[in-house]
DSSP file (Angstrom, degrees, kcal/mol; ACC not computed):
  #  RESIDUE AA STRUCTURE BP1 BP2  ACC     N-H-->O    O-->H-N    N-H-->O    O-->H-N    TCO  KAPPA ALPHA  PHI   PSI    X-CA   Y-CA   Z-CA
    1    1 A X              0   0    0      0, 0.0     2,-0.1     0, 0.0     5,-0.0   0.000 360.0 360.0 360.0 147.0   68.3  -71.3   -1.9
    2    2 A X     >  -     0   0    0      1,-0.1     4,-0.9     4,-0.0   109,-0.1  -0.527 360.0-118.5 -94.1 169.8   72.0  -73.1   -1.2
    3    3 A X  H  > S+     0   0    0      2,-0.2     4,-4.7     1,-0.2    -1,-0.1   0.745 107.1  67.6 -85.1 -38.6   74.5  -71.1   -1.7
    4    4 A X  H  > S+     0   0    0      2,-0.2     4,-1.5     1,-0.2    -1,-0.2   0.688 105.6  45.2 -55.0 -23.6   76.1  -73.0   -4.4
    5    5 A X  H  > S+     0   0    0      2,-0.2     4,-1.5     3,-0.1    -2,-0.2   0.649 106.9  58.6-104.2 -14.1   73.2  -72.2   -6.6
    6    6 A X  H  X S+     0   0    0     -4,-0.9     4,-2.4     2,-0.2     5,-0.4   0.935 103.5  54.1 -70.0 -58.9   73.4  -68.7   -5.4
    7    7 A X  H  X S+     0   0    0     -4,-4.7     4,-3.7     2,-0.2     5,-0.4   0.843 103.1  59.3  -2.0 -84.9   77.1  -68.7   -6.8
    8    8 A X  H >X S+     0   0    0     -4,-1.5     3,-0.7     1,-0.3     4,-0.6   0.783 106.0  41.8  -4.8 -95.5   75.7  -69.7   -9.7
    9    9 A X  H >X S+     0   0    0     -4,-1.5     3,-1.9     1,-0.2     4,-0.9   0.888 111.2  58.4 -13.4 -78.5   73.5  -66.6   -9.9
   10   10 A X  H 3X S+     0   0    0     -4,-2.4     4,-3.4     1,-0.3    -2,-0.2   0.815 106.0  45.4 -24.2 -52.6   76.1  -64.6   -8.9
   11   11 A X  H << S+     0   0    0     -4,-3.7    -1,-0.3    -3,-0.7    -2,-0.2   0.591 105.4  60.9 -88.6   9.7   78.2  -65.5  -11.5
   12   12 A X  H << S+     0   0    0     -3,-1.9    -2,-0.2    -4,-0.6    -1,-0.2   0.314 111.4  43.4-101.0 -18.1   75.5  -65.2  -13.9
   13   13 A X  H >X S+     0   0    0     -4,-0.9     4,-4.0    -5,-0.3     3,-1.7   0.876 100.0  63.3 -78.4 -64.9   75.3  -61.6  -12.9
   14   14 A X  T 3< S+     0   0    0     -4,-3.4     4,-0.3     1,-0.3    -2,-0.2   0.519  99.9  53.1 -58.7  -7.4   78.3  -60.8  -12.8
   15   15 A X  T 34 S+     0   0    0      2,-0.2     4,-0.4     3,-0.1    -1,-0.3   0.327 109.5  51.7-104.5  -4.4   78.6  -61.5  -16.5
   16   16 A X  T <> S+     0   0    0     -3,-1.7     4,-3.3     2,-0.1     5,-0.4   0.789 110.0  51.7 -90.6 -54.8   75.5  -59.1  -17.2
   17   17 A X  H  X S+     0   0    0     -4,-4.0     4,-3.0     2,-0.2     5,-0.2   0.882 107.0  44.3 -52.7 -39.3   77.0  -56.5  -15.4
   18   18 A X  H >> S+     0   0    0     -4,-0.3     3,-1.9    -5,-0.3     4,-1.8   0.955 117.3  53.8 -78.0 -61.4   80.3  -56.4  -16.9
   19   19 A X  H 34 S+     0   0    0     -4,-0.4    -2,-0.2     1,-0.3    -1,-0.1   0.806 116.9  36.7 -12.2 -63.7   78.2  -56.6  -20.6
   20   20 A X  H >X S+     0   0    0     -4,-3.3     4,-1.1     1,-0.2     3,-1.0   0.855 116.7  55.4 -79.9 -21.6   76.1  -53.8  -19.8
   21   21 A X  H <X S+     0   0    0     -4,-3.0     4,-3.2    -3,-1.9     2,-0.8   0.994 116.3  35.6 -50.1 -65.2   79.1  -51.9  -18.0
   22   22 A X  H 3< S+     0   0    0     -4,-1.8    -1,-0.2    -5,-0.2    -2,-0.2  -0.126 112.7  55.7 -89.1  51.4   81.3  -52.0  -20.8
   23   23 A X  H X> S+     0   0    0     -3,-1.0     3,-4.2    -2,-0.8     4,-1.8   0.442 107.5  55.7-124.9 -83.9   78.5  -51.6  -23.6
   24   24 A X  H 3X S+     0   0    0     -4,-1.1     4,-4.8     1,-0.3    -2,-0.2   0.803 111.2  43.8  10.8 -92.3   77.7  -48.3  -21.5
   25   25 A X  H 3X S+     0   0    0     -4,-3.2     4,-1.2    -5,-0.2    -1,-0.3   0.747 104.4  61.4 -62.6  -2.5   81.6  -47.1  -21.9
   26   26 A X  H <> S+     0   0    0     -3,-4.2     4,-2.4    -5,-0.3    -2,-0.2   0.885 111.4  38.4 -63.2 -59.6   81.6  -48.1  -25.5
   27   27 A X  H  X S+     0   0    0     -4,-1.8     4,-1.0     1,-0.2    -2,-0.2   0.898 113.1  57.6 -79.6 -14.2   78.6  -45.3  -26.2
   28   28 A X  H  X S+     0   0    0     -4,-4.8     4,-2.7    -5,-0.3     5,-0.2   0.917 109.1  42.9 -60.4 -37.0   80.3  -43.0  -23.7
   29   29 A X  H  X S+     0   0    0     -4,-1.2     4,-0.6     1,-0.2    -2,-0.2   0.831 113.9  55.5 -76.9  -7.3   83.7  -43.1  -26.0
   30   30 A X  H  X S+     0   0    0     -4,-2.4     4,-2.6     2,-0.2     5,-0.3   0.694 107.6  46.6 -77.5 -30.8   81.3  -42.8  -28.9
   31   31 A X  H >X S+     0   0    0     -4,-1.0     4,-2.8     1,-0.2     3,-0.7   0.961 114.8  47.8 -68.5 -53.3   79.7  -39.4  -27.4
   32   32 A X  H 3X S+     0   0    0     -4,-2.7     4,-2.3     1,-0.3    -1,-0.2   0.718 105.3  54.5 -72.1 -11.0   82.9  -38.1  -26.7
   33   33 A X  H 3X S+     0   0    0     -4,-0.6     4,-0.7    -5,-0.2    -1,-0.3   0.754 114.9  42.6 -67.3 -48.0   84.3  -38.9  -30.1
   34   34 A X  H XX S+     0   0    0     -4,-2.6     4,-2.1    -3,-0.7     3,-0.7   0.922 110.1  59.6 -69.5 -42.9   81.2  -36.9  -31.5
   35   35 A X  H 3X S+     0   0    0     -4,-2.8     4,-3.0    -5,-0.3    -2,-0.2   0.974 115.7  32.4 -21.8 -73.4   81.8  -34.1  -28.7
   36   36 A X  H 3X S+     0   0    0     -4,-2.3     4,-1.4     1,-0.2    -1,-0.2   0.708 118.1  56.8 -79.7 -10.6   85.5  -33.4  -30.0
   37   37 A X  H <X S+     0   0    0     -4,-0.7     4,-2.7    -3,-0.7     3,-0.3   0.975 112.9  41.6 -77.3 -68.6   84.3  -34.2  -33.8
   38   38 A X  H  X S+     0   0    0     -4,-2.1     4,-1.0     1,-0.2    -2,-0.2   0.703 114.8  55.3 -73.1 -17.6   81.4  -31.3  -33.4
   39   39 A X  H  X S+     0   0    0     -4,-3.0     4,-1.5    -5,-0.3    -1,-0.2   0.976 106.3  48.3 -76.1 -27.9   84.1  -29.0  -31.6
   40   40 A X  H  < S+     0   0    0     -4,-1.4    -2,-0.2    -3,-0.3    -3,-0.2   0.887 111.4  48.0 -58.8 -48.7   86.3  -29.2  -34.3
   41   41 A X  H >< S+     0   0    0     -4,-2.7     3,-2.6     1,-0.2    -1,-0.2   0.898 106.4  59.5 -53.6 -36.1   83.7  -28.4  -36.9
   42   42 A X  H 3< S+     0   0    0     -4,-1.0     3,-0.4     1,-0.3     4,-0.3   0.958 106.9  47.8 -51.0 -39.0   82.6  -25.5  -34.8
   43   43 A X  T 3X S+     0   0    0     -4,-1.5     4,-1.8     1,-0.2    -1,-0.3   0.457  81.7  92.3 -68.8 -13.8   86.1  -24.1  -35.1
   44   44 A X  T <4 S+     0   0    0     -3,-2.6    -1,-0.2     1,-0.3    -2,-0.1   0.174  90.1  44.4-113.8  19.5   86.4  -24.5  -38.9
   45   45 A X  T  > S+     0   0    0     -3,-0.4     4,-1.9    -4,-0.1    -1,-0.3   0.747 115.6  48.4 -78.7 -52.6   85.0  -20.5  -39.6
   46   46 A X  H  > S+     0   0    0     -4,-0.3     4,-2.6     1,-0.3     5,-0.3   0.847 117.5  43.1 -77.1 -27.5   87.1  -19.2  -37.0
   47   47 A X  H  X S+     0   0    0     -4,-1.8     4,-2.5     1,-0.2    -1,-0.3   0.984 106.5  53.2 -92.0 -31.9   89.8  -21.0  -38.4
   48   48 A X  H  > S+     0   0    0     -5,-0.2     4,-0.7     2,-0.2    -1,-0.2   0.921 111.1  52.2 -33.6 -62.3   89.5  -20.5  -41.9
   49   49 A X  H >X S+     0   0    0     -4,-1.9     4,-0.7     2,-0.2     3,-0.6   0.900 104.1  54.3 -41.6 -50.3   89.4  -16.6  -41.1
   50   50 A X  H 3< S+     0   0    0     -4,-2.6    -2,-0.2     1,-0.3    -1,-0.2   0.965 105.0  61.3 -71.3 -44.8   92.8  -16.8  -38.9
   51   51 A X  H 3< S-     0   0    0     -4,-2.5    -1,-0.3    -5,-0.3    -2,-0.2   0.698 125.8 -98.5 -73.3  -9.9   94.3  -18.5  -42.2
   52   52 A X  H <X  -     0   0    0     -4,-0.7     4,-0.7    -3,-0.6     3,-0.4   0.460  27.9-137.1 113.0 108.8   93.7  -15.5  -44.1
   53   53 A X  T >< S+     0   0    0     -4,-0.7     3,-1.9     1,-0.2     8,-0.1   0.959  97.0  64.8 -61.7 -49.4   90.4  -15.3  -46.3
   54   54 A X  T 34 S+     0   0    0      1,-0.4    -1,-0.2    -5,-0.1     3,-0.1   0.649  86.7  60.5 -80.0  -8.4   91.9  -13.8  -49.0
   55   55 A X  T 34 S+     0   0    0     -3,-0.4     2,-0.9     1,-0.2    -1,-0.4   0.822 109.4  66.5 -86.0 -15.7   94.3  -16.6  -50.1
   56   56 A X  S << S-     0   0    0     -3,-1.9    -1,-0.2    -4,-0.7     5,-0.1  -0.830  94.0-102.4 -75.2  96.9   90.7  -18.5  -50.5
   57   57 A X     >  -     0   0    0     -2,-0.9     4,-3.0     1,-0.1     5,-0.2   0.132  24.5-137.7  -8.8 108.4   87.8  -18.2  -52.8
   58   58 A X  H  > S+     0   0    0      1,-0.3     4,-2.6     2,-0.2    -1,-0.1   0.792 108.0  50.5 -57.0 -18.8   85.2  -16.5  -51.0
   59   59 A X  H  > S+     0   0    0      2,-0.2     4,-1.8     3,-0.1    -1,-0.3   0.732 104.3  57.5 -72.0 -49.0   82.9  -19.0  -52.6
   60   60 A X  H  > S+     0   0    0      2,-0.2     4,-2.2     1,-0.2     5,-0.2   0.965 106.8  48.1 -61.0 -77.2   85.1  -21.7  -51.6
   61   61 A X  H  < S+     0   0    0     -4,-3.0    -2,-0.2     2,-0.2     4,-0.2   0.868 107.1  52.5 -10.3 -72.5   84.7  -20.7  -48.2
   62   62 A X  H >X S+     0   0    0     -4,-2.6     4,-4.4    -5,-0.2     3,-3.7   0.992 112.9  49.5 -33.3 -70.6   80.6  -20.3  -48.2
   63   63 A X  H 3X S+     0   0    0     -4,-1.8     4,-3.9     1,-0.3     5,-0.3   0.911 117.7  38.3 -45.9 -35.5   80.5  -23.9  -49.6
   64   64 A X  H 3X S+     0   0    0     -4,-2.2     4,-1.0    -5,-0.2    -1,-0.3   0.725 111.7  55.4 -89.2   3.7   82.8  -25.2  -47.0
   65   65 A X  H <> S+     0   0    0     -3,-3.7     4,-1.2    -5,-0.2     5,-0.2   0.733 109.8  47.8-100.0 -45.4   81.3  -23.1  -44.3
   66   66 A X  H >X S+     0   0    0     -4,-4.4     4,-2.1     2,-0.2     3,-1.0   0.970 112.5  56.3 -69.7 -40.1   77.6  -24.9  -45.3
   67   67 A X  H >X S+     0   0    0     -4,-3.9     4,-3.1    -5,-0.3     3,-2.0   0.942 108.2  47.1 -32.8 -66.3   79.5  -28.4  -45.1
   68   68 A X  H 3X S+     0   0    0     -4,-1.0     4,-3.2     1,-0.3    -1,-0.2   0.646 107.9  48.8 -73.3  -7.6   80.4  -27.8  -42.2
   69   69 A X  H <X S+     0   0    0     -4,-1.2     4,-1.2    -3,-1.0    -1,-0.3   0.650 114.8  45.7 -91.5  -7.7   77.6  -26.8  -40.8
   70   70 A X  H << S+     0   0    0     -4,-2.1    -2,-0.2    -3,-2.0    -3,-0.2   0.974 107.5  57.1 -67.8 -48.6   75.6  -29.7  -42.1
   71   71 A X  H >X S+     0   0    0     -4,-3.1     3,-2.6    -5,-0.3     4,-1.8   0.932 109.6  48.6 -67.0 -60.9   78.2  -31.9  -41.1
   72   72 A X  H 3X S+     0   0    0     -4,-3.2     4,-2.3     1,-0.4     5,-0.3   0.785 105.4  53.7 -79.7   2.7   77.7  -30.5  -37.4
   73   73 A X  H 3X S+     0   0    0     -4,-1.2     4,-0.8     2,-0.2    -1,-0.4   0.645 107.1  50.0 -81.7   0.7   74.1  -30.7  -37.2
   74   74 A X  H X> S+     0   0    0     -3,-2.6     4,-1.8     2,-0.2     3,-0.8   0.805 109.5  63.1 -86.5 -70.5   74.2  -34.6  -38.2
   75   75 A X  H 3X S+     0   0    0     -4,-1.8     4,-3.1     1,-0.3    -2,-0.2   0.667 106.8  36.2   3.9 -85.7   76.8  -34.4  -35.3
   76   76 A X  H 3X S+     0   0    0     -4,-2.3     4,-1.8     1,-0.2    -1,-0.3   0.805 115.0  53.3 -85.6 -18.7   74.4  -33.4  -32.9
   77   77 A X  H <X S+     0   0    0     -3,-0.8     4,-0.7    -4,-0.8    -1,-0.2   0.974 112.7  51.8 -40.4 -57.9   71.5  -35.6  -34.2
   78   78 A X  H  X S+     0   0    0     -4,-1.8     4,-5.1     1,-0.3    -2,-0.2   0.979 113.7  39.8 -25.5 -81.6   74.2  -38.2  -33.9
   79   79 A X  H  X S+     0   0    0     -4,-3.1     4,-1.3    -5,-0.2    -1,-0.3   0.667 110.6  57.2 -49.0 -29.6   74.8  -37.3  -30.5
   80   80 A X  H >< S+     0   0    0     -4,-1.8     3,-3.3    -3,-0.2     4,-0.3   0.842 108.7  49.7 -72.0-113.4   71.0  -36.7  -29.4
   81   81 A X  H >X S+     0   0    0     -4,-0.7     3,-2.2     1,-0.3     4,-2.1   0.377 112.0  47.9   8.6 -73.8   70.2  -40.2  -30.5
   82   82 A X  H 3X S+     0   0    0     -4,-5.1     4,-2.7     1,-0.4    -1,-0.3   0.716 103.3  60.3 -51.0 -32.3   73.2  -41.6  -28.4
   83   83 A X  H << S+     0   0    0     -3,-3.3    -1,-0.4    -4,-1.3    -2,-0.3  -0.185 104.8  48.9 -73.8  19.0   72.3  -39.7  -25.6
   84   84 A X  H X> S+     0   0    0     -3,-2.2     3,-2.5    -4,-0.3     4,-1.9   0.257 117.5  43.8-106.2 -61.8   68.9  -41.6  -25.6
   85   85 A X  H >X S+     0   0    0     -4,-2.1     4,-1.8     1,-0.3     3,-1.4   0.837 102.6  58.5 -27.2 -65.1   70.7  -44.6  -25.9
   86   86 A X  H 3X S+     0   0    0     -4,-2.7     4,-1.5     1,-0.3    -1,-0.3   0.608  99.7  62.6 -51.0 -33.4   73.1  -43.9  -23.6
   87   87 A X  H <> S+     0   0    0     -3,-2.5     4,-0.8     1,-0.2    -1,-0.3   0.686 110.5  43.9 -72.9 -25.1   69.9  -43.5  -20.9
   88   88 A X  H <X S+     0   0    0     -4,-1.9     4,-2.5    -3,-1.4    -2,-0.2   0.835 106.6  53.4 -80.2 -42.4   69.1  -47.2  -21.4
   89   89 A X  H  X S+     0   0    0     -4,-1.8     4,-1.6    -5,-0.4    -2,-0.2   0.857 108.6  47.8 -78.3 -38.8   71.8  -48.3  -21.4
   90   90 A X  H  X S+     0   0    0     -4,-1.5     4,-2.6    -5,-0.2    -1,-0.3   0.849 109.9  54.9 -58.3 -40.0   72.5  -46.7  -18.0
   91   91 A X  H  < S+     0   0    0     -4,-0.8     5,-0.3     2,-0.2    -2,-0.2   0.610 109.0  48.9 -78.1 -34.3   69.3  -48.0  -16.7
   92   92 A X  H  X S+     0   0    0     -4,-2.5     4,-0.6     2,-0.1    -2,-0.2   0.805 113.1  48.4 -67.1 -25.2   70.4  -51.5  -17.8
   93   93 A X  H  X S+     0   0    0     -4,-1.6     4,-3.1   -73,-0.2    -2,-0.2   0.913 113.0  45.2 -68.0 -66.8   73.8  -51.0  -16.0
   94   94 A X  H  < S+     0   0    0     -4,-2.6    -1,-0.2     1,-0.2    -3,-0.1   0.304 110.4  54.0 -97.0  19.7   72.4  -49.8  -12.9
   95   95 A X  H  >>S+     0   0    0      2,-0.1     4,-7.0    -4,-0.1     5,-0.6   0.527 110.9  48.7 -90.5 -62.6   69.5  -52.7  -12.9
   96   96 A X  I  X>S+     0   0    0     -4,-0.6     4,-3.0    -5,-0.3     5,-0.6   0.945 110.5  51.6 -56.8 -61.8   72.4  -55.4  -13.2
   97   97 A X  I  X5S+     0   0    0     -4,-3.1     4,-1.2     1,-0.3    -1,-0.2   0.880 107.8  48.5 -54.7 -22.1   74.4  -53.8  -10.4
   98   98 A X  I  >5S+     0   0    0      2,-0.2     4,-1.7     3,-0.2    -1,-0.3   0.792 114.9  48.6 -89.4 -19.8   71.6  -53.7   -8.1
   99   99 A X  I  X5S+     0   0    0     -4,-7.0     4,-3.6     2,-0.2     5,-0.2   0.924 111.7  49.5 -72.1 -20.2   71.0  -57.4   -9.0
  100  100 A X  I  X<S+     0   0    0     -4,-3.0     4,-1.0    -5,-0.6    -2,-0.2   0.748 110.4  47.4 -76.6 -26.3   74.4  -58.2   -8.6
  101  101 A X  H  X<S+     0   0    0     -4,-1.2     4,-2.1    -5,-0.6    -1,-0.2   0.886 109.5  52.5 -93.1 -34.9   74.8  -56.7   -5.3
  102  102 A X  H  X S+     0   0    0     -4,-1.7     4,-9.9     2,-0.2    -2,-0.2   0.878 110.8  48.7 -68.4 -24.4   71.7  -58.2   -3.9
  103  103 A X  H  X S+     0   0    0     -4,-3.6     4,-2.1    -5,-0.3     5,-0.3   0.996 107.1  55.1 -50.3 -66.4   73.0  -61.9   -5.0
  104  104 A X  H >X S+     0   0    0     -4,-1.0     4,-3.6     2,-0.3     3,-0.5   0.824 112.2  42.3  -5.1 -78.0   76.1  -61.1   -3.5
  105  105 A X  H 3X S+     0   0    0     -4,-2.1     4,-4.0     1,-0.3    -1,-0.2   0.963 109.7  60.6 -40.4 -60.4   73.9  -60.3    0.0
  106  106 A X  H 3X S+     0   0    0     -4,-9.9     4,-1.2     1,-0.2    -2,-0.3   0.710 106.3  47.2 -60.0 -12.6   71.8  -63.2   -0.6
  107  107 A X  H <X S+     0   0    0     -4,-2.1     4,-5.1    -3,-0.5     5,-0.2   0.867 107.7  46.1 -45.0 -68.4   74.7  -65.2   -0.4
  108  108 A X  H  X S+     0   0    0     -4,-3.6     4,-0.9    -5,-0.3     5,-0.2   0.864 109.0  57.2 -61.5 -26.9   76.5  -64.2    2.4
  109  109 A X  H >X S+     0   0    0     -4,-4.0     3,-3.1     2,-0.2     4,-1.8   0.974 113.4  46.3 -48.8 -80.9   73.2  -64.2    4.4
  110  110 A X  H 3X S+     0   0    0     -4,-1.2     4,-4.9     1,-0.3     5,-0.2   0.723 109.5  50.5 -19.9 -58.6   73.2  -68.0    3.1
  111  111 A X  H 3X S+     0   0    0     -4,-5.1     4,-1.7     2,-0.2    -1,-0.3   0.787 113.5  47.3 -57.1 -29.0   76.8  -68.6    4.0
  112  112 A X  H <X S+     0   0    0     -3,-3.1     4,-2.5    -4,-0.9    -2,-0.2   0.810 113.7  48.6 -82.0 -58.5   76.0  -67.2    7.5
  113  113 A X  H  X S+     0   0    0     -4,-1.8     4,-0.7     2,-0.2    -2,-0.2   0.974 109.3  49.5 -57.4 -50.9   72.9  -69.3    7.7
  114  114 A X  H >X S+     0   0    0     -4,-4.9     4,-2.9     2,-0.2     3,-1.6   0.982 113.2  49.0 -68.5 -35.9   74.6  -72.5    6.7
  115  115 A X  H 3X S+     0   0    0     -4,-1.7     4,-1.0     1,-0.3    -2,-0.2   0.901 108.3  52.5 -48.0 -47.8   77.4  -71.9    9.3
  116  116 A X  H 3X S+     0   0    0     -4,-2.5     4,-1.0     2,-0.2    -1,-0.3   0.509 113.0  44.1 -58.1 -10.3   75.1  -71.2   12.1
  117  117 A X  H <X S+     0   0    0     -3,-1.6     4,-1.5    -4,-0.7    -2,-0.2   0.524 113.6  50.5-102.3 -34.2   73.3  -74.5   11.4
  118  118 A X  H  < S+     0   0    0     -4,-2.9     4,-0.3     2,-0.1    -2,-0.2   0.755 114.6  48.0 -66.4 -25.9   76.6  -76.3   11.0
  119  119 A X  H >X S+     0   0    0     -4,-1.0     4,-0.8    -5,-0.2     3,-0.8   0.817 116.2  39.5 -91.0 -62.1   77.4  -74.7   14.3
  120  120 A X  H >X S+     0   0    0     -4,-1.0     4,-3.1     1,-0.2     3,-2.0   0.984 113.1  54.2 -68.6 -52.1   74.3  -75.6   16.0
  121  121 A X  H 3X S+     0   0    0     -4,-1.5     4,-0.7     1,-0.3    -1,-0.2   0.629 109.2  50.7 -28.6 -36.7   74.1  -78.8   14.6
  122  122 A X  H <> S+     0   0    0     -3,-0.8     4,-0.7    -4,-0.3    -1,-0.3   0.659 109.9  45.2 -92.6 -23.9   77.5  -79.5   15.8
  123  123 A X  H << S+     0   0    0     -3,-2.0    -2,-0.3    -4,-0.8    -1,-0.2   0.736 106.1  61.3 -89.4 -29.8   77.1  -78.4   19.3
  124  124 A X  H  < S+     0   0    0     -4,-3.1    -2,-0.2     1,-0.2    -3,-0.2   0.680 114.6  36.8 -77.8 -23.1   73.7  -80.3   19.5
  125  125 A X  H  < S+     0   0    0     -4,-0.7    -1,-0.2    -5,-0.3    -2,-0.2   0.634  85.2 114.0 -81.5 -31.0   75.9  -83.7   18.7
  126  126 A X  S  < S-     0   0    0     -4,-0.7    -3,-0.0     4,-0.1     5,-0.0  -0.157  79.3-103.4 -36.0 139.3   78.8  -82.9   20.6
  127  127 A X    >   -     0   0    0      4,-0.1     3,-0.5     1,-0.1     4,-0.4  -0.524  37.1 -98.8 -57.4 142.0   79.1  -85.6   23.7
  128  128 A X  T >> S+     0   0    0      2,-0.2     4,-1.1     1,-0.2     3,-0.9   0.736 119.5  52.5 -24.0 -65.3   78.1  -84.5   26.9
  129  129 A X  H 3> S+     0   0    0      1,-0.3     4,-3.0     2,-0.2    -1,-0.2   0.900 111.3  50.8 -67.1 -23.9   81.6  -83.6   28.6
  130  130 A X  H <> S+     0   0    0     -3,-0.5     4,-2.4     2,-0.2    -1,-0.3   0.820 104.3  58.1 -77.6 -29.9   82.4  -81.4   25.4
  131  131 A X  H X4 S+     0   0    0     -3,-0.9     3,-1.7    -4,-0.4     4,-0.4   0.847 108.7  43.8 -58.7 -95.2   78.9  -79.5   25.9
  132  132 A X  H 3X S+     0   0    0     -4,-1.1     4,-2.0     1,-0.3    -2,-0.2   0.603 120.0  48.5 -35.4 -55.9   80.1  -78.5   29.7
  133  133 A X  H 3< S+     0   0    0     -4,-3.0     4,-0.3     1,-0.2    -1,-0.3   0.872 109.0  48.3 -28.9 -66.2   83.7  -77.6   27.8
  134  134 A X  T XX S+     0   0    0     -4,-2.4     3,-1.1    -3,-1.7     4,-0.9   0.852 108.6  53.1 -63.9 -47.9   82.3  -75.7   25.2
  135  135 A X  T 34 S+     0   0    0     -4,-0.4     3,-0.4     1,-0.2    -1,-0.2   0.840 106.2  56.9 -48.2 -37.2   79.9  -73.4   27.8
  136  136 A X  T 3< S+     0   0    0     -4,-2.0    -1,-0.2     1,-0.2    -2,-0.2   0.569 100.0  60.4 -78.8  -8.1   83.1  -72.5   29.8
  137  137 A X  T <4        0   0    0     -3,-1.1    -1,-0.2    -4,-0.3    -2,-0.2   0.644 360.0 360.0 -23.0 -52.2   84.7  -71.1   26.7
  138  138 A X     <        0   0    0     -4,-0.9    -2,-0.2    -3,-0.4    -1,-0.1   0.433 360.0 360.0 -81.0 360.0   82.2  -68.7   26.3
């Protein structure tokens, strides 16, 4: 394959890879955005308590103490789910970088192959007195 059409390739990679990179950190700032969501809920007994129960309806309390635990179990449903996602999406990521790093290789092998070929090619035309030159270089 010429090298130009490895380019090609390359850059044809390199535009999967950044996709799937930054699709990857989109649902990581989405976990952590449920992370600090479900710590906050966790908190909302203890903190309820600190503010003094008795300026609240204990009743008022219960109800907002089952919200909130409803609210964080969807939370970690949420989060479960994403954290499947999040395994694919990694497994797409780290598929594209390993194509993208082998193009890469296959390239520079290429580029190394056409130079040696220009190389040889070039010493195999040289005129005679420039052959003799070129060995006493070396």
């Amino acid at each position: 394959m010429t090298p130009a059409r490895l380019r090609d390739l390359l850059a044809l990679a390199e535009a999967r890879k950044a996709r799937d990179l930054a699709r990857l950190e989109a649902l990581i700032a989405a976990d952590r955005t449920l992370a600090h969501q479900a710590l906050d809920l966790a908190g909302t007994h203890a903190r309820d308590m600190a503010e003094g129960a008795g300026s609240t309806p204990l009743a008022l309390l219960g109800h907002r103490l089952i919200w909130a635990d409803g609210r964080l179990t969807a939370l970690r449903a949420a989060r479960a789910r994403l954290g499947t996602e999040i395994a694919d999406v990694r497994a797409a990521a780290t598929i594209s970088l390993g194509k993208h790093r082998a193009l890469e290789h296959l390239l520079e092998r290429a580029l190394r192959t056409t130079r040696a070929q220009h190389e040889a090619r070039a010493e195999r035309d040289a005129p005679p007195a420039a052959r003799g030159q070129a060995g006493e270089r070396s």
